[in-house]
C-alpha positions in Angstrom: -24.2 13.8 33.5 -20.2 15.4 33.6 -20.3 19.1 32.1 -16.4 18.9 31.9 -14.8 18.8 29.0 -14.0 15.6 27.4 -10.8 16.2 25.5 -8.7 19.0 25.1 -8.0 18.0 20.9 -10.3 20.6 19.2 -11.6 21.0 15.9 -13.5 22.6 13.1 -16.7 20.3 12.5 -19.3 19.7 10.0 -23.0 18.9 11.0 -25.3 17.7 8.5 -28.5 17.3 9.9 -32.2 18.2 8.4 -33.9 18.8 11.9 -33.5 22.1 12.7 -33.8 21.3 16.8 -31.2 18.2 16.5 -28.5 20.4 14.6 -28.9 23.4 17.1 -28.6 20.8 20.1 -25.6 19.2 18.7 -23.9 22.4 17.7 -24.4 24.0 21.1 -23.0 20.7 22.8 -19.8 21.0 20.6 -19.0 24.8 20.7 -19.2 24.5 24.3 -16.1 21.8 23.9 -14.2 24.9 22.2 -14.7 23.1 18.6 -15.7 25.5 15.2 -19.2 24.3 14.0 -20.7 24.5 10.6 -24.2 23.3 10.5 -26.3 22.5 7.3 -29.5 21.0 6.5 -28.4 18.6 3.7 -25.9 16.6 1.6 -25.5 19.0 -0.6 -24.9 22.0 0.9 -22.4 19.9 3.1 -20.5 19.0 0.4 -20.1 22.5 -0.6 -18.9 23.1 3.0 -16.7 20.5 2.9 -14.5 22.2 -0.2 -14.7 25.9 2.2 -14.0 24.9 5.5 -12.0 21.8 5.2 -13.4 20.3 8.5 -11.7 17.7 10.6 -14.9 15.6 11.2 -18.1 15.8 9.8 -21.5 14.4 12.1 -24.4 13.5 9.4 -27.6 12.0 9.7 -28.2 9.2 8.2 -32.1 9.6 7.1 -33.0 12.7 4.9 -34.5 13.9 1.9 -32.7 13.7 -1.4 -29.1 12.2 -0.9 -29.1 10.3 2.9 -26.1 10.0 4.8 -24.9 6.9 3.3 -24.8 8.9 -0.3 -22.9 11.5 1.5 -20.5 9.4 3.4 -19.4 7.7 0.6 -18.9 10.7 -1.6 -16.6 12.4 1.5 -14.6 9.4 1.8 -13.7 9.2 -2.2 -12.8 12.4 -1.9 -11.2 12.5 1.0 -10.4 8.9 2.7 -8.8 9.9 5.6 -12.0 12.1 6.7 -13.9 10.8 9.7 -17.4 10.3 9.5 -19.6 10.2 12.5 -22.8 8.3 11.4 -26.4 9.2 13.7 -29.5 7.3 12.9 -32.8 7.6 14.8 -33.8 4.1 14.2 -30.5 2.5 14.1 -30.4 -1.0 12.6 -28.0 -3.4 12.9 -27.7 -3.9 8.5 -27.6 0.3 8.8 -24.2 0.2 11.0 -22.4 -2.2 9.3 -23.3 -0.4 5.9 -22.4 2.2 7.3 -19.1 0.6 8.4 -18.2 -0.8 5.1 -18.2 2.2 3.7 -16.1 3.4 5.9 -17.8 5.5 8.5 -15.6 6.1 11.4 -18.5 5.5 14.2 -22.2 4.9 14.3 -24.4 6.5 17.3 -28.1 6.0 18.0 -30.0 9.1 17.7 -30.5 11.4 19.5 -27.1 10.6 21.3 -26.5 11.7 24.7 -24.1 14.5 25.0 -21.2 12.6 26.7 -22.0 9.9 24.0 -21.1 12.2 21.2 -18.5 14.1 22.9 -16.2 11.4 23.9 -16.8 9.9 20.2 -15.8 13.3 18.8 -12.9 13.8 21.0 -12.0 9.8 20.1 -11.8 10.3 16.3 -9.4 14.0 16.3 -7.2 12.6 18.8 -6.5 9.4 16.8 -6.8 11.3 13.3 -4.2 13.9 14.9 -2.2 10.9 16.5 -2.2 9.3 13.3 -0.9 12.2 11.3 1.9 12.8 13.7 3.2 9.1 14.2 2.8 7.5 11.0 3.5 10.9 8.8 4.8 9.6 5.5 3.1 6.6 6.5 -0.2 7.1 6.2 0.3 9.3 2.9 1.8 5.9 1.6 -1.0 3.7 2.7 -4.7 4.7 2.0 -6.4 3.2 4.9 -8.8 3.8 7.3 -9.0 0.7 9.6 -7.4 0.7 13.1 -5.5 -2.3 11.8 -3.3 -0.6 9.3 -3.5 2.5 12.1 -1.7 0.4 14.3 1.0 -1.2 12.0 2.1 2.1 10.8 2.2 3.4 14.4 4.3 0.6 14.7 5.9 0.8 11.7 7.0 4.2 12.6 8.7 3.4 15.3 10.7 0.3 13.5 11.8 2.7 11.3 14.1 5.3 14.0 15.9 2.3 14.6 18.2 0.1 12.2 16.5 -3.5 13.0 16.0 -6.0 10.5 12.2 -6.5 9.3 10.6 -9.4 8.1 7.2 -8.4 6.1 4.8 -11.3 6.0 1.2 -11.2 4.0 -0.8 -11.9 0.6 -0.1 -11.1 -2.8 -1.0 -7.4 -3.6 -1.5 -6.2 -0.3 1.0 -3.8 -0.2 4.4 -5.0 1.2 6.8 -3.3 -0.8 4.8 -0.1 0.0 5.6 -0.7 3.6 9.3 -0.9 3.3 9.5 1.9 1.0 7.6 3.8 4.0 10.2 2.9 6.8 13.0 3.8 4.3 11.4 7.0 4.1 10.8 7.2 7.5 14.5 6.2 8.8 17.7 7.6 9.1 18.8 6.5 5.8 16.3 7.8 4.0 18.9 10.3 2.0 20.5 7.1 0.9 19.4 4.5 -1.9 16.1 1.9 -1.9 17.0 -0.4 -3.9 14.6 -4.0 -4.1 14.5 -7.0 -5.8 12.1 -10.3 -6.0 14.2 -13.4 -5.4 12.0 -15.7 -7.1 12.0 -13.9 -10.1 15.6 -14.6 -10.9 17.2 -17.5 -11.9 19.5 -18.2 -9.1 22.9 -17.7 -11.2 22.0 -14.3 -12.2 20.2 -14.1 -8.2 24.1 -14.0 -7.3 25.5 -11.8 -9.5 22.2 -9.3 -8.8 22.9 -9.4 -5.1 26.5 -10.0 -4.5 27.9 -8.5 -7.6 30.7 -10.8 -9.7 34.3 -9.0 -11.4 35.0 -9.1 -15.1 35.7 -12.6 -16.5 34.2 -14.4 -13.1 32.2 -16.3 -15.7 32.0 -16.5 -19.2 30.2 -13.6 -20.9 31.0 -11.3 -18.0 32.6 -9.2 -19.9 32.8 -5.8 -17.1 32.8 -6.0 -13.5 29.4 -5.7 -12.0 28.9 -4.0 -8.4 25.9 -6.0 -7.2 22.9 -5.0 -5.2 24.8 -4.9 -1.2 27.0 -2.3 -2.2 24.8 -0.1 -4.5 22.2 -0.1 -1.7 25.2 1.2 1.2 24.2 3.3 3.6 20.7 2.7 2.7 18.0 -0.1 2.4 17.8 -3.4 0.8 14.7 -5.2 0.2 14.4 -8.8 -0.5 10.8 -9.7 -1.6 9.6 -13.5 -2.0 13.1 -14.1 0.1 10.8 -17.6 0.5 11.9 -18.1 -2.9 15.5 -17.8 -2.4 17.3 -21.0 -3.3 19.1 -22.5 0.0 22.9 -22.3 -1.8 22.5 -18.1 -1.9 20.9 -18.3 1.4 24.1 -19.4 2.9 26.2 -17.1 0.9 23.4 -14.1 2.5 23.6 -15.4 6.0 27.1 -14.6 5.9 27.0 -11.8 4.2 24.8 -10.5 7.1 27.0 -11.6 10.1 30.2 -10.5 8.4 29.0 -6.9 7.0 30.7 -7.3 4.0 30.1 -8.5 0.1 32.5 -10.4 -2.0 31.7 -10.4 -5.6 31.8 -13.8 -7.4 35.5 -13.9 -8.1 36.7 -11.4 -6.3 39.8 -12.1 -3.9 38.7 -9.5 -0.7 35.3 -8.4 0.7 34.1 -4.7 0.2 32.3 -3.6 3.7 28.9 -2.5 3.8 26.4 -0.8 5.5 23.1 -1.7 4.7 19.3 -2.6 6.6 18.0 -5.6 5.3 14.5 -5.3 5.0 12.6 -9.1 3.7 9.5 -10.1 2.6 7.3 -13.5 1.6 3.6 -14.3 1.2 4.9 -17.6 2.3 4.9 -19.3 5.6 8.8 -19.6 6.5 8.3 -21.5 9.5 6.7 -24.4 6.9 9.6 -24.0 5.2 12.3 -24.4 7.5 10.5 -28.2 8.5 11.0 -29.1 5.0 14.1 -28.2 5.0 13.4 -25.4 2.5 14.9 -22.1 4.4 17.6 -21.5 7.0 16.4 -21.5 10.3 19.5 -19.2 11.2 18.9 -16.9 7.9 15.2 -16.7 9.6 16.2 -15.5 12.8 18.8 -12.9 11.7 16.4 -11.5 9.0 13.3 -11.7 11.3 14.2 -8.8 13.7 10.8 -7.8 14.1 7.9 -9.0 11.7 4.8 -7.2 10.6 1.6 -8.4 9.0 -0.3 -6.9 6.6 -3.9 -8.1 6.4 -5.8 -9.5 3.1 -8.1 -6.3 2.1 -11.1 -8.3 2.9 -10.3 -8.9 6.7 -10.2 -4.6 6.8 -13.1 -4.0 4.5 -13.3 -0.4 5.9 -10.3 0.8 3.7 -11.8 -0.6 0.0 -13.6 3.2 0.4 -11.5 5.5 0.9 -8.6 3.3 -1.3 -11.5 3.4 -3.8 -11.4 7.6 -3.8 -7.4 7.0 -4.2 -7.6 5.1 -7.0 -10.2 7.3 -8.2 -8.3 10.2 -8.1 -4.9 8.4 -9.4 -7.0 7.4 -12.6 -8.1 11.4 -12.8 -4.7 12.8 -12.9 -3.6 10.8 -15.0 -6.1 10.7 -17.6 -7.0 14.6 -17.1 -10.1 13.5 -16.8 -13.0 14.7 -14.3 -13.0 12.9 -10.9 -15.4 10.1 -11.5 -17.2 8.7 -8.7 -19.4 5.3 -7.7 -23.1 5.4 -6.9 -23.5 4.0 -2.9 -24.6 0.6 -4.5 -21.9 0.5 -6.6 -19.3 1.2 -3.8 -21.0 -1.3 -1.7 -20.6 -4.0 -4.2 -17.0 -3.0 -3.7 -17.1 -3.5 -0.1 -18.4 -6.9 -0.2 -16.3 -8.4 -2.9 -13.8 -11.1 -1.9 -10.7 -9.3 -3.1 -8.6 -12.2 -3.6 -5.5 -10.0 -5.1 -6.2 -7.9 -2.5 -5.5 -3.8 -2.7 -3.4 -4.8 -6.7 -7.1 -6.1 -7.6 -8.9 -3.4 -6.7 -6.8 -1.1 -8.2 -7.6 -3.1 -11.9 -11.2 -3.1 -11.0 -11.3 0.3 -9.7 -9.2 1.8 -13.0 -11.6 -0.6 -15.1 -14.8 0.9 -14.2 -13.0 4.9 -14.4 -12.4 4.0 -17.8 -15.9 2.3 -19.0 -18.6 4.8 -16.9 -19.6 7.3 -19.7 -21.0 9.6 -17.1 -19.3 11.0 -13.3 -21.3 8.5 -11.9 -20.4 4.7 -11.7 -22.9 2.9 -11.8 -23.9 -0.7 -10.2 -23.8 -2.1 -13.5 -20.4 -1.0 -14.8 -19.0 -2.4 -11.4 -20.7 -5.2 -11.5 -19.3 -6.8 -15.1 -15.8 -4.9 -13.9 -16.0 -7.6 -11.3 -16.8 -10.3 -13.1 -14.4 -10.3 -15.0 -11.3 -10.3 -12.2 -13.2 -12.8 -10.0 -11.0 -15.2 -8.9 -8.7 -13.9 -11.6 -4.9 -15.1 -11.6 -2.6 -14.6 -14.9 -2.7 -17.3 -17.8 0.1 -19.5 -18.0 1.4 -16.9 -21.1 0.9 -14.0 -19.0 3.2 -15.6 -16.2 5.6 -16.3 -19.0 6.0 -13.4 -20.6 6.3 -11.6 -16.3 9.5 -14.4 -16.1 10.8 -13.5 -19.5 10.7 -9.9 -18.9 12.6 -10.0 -15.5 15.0 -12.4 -16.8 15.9 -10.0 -19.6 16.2 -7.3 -18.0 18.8 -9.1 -15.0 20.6 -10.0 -18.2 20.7 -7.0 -19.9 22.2 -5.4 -16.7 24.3 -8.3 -15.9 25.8 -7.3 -19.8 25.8 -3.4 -19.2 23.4 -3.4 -22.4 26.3 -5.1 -24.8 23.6 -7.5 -27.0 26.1 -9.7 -27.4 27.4 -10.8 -24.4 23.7 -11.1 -23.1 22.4 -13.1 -25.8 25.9 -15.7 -24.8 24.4 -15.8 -20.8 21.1 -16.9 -21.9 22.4 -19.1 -24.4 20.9 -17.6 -27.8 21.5 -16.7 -30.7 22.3 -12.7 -30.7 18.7 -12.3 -33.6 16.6 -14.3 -31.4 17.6 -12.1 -28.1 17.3 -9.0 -30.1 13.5 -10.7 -30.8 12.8 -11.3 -27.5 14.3 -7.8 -26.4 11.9 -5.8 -29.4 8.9 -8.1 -28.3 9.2 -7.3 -24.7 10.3 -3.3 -25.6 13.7 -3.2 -23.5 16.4 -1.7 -24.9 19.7 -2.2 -24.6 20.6 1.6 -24.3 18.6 2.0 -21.3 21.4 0.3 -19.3 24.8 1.5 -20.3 24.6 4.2 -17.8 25.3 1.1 -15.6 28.9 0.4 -16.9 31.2 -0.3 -13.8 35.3 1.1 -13.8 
């Protein structure tokens, strides 16, 4: 067996271990590696340690009296997600790892584990927490995650974001791509300069136009003041086109050109205004289906598809519902001013198994649901479970959907109007009472946009 040391990435660690011989063992074996050891004989007095030293890796056990190291591993990783947990289990089963797994454990070892066994585990988890923190940075403060998955896209992601190529950002509903391109504008060059995003299937596609392009006064009727558009308020930084699936094919030849010609001519303007601007897309949709039908540009694809990324569904990464779970958690808490609440292992594992069809957006409702129902810290299987029934398979109601259309058509109006009631009301063809209805019924009000007013 090598004596030599197996990494030269040091830490302070945690054991937790109620076998006095098996703690001093694996204590010895890790100060030898240079690392700063706190040893404990339980899950309690681990978790105090855990609030003193602030350790970069905690080693449990997973079989001891009172709390076990499933109870403990879960209450870390709500607390704090991106905390590596070593898991060691003297009887290891295969139902014991992949609980253990699911709830977010970084690694599983059979005990007692051999020293080079351990080590090399050890040393595996602080170099790619440490790598991790140094490559994604804003990243990984932006995306609660512990899987290598997301690891890799926001290593990835990272190095996208130095550079000044277009990105196309493909995956389901609610799984967090707006998050993503909000990471590599932070993460770029032009991060001093304006996001600015917009859903393109949430538009109708006249206003669409005028949102992206911009139009001058008296372009159309009821434009009463010139409007700048989207391009040229987003210059010199980032543009993001979500659902661009949902882009009708008229404006996706008026973008394509925009994009090859670097400048933006307003509807009914005479000259272009130049502009400066990384285009960053994104669709739930399969684009390469919709360019066979005829649906989408194939030349729009190519210039916006630079580089694509993929973001998983939550349930093909089950490992980061935990420590997402402690985020969500703590979100609800601050906001609230209300003590950290926290779910009972069973509870959390319910969590882990669920299908999660709205992905990481789901979770969140279910997540803030239970927060608000569990009378005690503690939330329990029960709460969880009737939180879940009632979001599975959930999707809005037709009125819910509605109302989501109503309110984003509104507010493109209202903006498109610089807040003037009037002139809005005349672009969506009502009455100026009715608009002022459906403005007091959705709670916009007009004053909130005649900061906008253009020269």
């Amino acid at each position: 067996m090598s004596t030599e040391a197996v990494s030269g990435t040091t830490g302070t660690l945690l054991v937790v271990d109620d076998d006095a011989d098996m703690q001093r063992l694996l204590s010895l074996w890790l100060r030898a590696e240079g690392h700063t050891v706190r040893a404990v004989s339980g899950a309690a007095e681990a978790l105090t340690q855990v609030c003193i030293a602030r350790p970069d890796l905690v080693i449990t056990d997973l079989r001891m009296e009172g709390m076990d190291g499933m109870a403990l591993a879960s209450r870390l990783l709500a607390d704090a997600p991106s905390l590596p947990v070593i898991m060691l289990s003297g009887d290891a089963a295969i139902p014991d790892a992949l609980a253990a797994t699911r709830l977010g454990a970084a690694a599983f070892l059979t005990k007692p584990p051999t020293r080079q066994a351990l080590l090399t585990e050890v040393a595996r988890q602080l170099e790619r927490s440490q790598a991790g923190a140094s490559m994604s940075g804003s990243f990984g403060a932006a995306f609660i995650h512990r899987s290598s998955t997301i690891t890799a896209l926001l290593e990835e992601a990272a190095l996208l974001a130095r550079g000044d190529i277009s990105i196309m950002i493909s995956g389901a509903t609610g799984t967090g791509k707006e998050v993503l391109a909000r990471a590599i504008h932070a993460g770029s060059p032009r991060k001093e300069k304006p996001f600015i995003g917009i859903n393109c299937g949430a538009i109708p596609e006249q206003l669409l136009e005028s949102e992206l392009f911009g139009h001058e006064k008296g372009a159309f009727t009821g434009a009463a003041t010139r409007h700048e558009g989207l391009f040229v308020a987003a210059d010199g930084g980032t543009l993001f086109l979500d659902e661009i699936g949902d882009m009708p094919v008229s404006l996706q030849v008026k973008l394509l050109r925009v994009l090859q010609d670097l400048e933006v001519r307003p509807v009914g303007a005479v000259r272009g205004t130049p502009i400066d601007v990384r285009v960053i897309s994104a669709t739930h949709q399969d684009l390469e289906q919709l360019m066979l039908v005829g649906e989408f540009r194939e030349d729009l694809y190519y210039r916006l598809n630079g580089v694509s990324l993929h973001i998983p569904a939550l349930a093909e990464r089950r490992e980061d519902i935990p420590p997402l779970t402690g985020w969500f958690l703590s979100r609800h808490a601050a906001r609230t001013r209300t003590s950290l609440k926290r779910f009972d292992a069973d509870a959390l594992e319910l969590l882990v198994s669920a299908s999660w069809p709205g992905n990481a957006r789901q979770l969140a409702n279910v997540v803030e649901q239970c927060a608000t129902l569990a009378r005690e810290e503690r939330i329990p299987l029960a709460v969880t479970q009737r939180a879940l029934r009632g979001h599975a398979g959930q999707i809005q109601t037709l009125k819910e959907a509605r109302d989501a259309f109503d309110r984003q058509y509104l507010v493109s109006v209202m903006r498109l109007a610089n807040g003037n009631v009037a002139t809005a009301a005349r672009l969506a063809g009502r009455n100026r009472t009715e608009f002022y209805k459906l403005l007091e019924q959705h709670r916009i009000e007009a004053a909130q946009f005649r900061s906008d007013l253009g020269p």
